[in-house]
C-alpha positions as CSV (number, residue, x, y, z in Angstrom):
1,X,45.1,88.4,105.1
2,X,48.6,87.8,106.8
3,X,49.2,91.8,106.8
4,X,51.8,91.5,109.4
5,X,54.1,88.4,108.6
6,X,54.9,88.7,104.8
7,X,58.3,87.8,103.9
8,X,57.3,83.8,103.8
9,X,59.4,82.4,101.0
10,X,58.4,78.3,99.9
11,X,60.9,76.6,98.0
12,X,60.9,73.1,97.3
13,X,60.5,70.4,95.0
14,X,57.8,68.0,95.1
15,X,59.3,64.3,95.1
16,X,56.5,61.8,93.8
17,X,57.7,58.3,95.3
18,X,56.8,58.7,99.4
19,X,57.5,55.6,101.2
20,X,54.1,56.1,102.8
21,X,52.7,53.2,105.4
22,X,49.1,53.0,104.3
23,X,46.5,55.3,102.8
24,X,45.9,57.6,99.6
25,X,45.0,61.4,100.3
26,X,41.4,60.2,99.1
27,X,41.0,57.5,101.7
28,X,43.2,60.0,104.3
29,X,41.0,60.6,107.2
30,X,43.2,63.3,109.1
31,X,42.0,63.7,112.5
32,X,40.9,67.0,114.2
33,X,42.7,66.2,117.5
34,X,46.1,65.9,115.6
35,X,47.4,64.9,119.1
36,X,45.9,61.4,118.1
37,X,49.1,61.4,115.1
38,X,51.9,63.1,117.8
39,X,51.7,64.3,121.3
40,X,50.5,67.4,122.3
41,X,53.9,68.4,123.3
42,X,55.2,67.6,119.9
43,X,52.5,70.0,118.1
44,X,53.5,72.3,120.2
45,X,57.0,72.9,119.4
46,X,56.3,72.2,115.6
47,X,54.2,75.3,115.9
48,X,56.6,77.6,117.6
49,X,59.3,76.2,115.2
50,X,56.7,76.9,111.6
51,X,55.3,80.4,113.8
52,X,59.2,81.5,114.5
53,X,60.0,81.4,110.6
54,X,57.8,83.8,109.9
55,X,58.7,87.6,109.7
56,X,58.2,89.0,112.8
57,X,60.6,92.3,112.3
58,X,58.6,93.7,109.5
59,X,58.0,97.7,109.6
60,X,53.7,97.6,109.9
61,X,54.5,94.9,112.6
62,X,56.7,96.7,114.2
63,X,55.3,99.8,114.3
64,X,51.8,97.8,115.5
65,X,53.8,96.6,118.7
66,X,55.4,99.8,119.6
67,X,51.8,101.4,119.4
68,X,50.5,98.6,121.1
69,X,52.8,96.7,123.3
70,X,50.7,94.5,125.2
71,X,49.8,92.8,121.6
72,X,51.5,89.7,121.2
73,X,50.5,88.4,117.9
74,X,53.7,85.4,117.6
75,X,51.7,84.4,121.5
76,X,48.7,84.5,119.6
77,X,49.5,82.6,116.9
78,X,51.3,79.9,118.8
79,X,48.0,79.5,121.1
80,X,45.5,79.6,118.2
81,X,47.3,76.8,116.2
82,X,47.4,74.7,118.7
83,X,44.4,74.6,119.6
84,X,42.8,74.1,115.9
85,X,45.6,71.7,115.5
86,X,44.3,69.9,118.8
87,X,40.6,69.8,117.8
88,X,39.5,73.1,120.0
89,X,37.9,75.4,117.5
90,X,35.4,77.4,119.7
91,X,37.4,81.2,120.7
92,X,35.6,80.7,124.0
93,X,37.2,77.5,124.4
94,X,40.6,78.6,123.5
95,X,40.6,81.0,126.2
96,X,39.4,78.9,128.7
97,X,42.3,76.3,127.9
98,X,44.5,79.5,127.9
99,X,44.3,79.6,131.9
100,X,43.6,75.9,132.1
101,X,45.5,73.6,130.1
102,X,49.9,73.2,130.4
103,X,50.3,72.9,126.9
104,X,48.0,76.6,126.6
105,X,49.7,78.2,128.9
106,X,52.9,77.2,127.6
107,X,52.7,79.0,124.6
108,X,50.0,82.0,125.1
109,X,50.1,85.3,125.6
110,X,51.0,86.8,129.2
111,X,47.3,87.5,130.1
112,X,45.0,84.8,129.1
113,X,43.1,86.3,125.5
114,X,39.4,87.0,125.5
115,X,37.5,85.3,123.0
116,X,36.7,88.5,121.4
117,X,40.5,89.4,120.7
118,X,40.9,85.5,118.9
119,X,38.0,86.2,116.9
120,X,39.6,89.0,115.6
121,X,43.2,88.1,115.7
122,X,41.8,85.0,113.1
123,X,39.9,87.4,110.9
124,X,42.5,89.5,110.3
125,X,45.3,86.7,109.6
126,X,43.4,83.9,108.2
127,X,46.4,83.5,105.7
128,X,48.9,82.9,108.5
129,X,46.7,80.6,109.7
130,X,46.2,78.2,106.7
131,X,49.6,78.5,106.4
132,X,50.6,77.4,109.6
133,X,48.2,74.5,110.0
134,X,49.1,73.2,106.8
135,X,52.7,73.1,107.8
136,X,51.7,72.0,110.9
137,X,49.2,68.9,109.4
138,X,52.1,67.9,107.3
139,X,54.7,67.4,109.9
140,X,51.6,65.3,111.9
141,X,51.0,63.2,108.8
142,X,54.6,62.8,107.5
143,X,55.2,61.5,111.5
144,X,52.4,59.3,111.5
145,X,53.0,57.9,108.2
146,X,56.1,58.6,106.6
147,X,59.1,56.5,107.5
148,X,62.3,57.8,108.1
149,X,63.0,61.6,106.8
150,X,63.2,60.6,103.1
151,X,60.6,63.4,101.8
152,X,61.1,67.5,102.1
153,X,57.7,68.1,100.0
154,X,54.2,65.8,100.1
155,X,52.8,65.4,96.2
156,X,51.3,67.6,95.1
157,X,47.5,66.1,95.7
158,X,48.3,65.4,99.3
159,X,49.5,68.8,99.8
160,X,46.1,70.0,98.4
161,X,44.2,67.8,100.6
162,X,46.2,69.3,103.7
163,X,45.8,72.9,102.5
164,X,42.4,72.1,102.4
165,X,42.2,70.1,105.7
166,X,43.6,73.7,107.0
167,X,40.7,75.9,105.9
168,X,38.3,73.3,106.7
169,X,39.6,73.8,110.3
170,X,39.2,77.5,110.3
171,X,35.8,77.4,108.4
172,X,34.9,75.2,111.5
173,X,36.0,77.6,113.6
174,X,34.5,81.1,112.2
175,X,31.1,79.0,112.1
176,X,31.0,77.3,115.5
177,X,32.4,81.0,117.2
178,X,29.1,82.3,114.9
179,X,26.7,79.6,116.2
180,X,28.1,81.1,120.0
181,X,26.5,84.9,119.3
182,X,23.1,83.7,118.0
């Protein structure tokens, strides 16, 4: 539901003539290891970049950190993302790449999270998350496909088809996490 980062503000307008290389958004197969569209490394700082323009000095927020302060929901975020944007969907998997994996540890929270605490942390901010995958899918595709910086906004279908690329990856991830507890 996004409870702690309100405050996101989208403005733009949506240009219709994008000098795209090759495919429609019907035809569009986006992958789920985005890393095959930019490196790893890239992905990573888009994310911190989208995650860092989000509110993060709002009063429930801040009043959540001062009664927990070993809660690092911008760390969580960041580590999350990436790894749905990388093709990891599985919390278990998450936090293994967490204490594993350079790109992880670059971005997580001090202690490595438990599988249990990204299960929750993806329930409660499913909102945040569509949000920051789409952003995140955009910046992918626009690099894989767009030349030169010539667009601020994808049409309007292609921005549905990303939005919806986004929740497909979370829906993936809520169901494989279920398939784990049976």
């Amino acid at each position: 539901d996004g409870r702690c980062f309100r405050g996101m503000n989208e403005t733009a307008t949506i240009e219709m003539d994008m000098p795209l290389k090759t495919a429609g958004a019907d035809e569009l197969p986006i992958p789920l290891d985005l890393g095959e569209w930019a490196p790893v490394s890239q992905l990573r700082e888009w994310i911190m970049a989208e995650v860092g323009t989000l509110n993060w000095t709002s009063p429930e927020l801040m009043e959540l950190l001062r009664n927990q302060p070993s809660f690092e929901p911008k760390a969580l975020l960041n580590t999350m993302v990436l790894a749905y944007a990388t093709g990891i969907f599985t919390a278990e998997e998450i936090s293994r790449r967490c204490s594993t994996d350079t790109e992880f540890r670059a971005v997580r929270p001090r202690l490595p999270p438990i599988a249990a605490e990204l299960k929750t942390f993806r329930k409660e901010n499913r909102g945040v998350f569509k949000w920051c995958l789409a952003k995140v899918i955009t910046r992918a595709l626009k690099a894989q496909f767009v030349e030169g910086e010539s667009i601020e906004v994808l049409p309007m279908g292609l921005r549905r088809y990303v939005v919806k690329n986004a929740i497909t990856r979370l829906e993936l991830a809520r169901h494989l996490d279920r398939g784990g507890e049976l």
